[in-house]
LOMIDREN-311943 format. One record per residue (C-alpha): residue in three letters; z, y, x. Coordinates in steps of 0.02 Angstrom, whole numbers, plus 50000, padded with zeros to 5 digits. Layout:
<mardos>
ALAZYX
...
</mardos>
This chain:
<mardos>
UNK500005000050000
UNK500555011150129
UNK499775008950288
UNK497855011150277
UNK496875025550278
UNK494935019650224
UNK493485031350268
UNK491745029250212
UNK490855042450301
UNK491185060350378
UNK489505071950365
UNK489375088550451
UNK487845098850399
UNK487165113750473
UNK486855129450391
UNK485305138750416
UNK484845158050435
UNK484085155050260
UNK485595149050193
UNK484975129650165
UNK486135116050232
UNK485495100550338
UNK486245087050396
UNK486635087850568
UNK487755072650591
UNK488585057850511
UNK489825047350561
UNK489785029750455
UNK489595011950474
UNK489785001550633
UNK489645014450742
UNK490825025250653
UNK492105022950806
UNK491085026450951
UNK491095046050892
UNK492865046550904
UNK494135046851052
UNK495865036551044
UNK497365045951107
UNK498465035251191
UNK499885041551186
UNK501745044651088
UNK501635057950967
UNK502085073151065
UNK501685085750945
UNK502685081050781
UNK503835067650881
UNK503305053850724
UNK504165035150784
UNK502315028950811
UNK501265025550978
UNK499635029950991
UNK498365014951057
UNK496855015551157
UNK495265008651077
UNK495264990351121
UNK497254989751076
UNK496784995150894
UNK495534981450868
UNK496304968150929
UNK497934971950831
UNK496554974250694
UNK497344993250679
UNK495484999850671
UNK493994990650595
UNK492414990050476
UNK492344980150337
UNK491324971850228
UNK490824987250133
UNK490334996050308
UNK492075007850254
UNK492925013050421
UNK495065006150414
UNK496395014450512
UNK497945006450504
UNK499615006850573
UNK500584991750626
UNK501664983050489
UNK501674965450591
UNK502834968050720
UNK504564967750730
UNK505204984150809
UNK506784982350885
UNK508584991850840
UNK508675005750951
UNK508745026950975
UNK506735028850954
UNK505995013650869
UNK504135016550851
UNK502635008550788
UNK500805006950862
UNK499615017350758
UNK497915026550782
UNK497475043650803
UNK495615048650833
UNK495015064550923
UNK493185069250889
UNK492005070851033
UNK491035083850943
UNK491465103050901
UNK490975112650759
UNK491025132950745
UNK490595144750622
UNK489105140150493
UNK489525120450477
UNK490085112150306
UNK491175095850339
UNK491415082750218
UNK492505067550216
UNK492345052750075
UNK493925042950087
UNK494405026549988
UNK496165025350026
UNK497655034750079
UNK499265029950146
UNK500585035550013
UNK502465030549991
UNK504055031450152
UNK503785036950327
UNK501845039850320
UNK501015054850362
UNK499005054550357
UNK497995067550389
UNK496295075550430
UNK496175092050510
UNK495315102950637
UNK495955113850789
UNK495455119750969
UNK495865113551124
UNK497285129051142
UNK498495126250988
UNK498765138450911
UNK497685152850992
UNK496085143050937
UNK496805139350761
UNK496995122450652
UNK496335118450460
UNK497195105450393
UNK496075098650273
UNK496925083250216
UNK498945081750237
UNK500545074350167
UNK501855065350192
UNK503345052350114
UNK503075053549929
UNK501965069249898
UNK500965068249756
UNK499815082349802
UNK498745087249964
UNK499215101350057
UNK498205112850140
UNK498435124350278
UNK497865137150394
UNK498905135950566
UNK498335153350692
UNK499425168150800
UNK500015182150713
UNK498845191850617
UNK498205181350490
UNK498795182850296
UNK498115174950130
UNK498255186149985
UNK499205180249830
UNK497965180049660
UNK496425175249786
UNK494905164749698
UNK495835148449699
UNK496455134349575
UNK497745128349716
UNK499565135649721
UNK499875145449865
UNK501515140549933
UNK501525153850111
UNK500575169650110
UNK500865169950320
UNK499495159450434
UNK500805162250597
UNK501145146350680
UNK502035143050836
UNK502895127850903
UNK504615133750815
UNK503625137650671
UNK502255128350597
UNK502035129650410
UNK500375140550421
UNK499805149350256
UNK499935132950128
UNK499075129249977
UNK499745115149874
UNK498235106349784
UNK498545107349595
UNK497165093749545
UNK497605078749485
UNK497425061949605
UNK497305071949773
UNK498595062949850
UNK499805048049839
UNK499655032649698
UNK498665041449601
UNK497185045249735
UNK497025027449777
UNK497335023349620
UNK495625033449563
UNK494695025349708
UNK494875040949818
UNK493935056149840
UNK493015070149937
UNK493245084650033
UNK492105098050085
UNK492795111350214
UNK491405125850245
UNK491805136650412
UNK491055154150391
UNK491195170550475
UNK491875174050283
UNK493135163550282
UNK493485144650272
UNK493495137250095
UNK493975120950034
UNK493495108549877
UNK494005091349824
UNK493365080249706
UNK494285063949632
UNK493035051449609
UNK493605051849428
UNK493935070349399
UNK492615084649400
UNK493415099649491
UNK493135119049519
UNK493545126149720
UNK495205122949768
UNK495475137149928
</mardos>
């Protein structure tokens, strides 16, 4: 129930001086993984009780995979027995893209399944090599028992969202400051039904679309049994 997060596809698609969008890239199938680097590592940046495995780790522990329906699985480990102790953790997987994307590209992500329910914490999101001067969008985020995705813009000080903007989401923190003390970003708490939790999964997921403009960066989601407006 809890611990597998089930991709079909990311797109990116580049926007053109006469405003059309083509695809530019796609990341699907069996070579969904080999656009993707695995941090090995602990979690340094939100201290979560997981390690992070390299690429060959993850398949043979069957952490990462294809399957049948050519739908990329993350997973984290729910096998082994992790010892009593200070700092238990748990292997798990967390993918870096190779590719970077600037202003003028539209990302979308079609996802199956989410983790939902105690101790999990899935997400999708986008930010710069220098946190937080090159900013973060967190596209798709929550955690323990959320029913609802959260979004948020993470950059230095400077950066606002105004209250009663064109948006069906609730705005939960007007301020976009984040620093390693203080993280929240300017939040929007998604207010359409089967975003997150039980009731995503339980609708057979769902997309997102994140544009990246000179504008501004706007966000949609839409349940694969619910027609929605814009979100952010």
């Amino acid at each position: 129930m809890g611990s597998t997060l089930l991709f079909t596809l990311i797109v990116s698609l580049f926007i053109a001086a006469e405003a059309s969008y083509y695809p530019l890239r796609e990341y699907a199938g069996n070579t969904f993984f080999d656009a993707w680097t695995f941090t090995n590592d602990y979690d340094r940046n939100n201290t979560g009780r997981v390690i992070w495995v390299d690429r060959p780790t993850a398949m043979a522990s069957n952490l990462t995979s294809i399957n049948s329906a050519g739908h990329a699985v993350i997973k984290v480990d729910t096998q082994q027995v992790v010892p009593n102790g200070p700092n238990p953790t748990r292997n798990s997987v967390r993918l870096v893209s190779n590719d970077m994307y600037s202003f003028g590209n539209l990302i979308i992500i079609d996802v199956h399944h989410l983790p939902y329910g105690c101790s999990v914490w899935p997400a999708f999101w986008t930010s710069g090599p220098n946190w937080p001067n090159d900013g973060e969008i967190d596209i798709i985020e929550g955690v323990n028992l959320m029913t609802s995705n959260n979004y948020a813009l993470h950059t230095t000080s400077g950066c606002t969202v105004s209250a009663g903007g064109n948006m069906t989401g609730t705005l939960t923190n007007t301020n976009c400051l984040s620093t390693y003390t203080h993280d929240q970003g300017c939040a929007i708490l998604e207010t359409n039904p089967n975003s997150f939790g039980g009731a995503f999964s339980n609708a057979n997921g769902g997309v997102w679309a994140t544009q990246i403009d000179v504008s501004g960066v706007y966000m949609w989601f839409w349940s694969v049994s619910w027609s929605t407006t814009p979100d952010v």
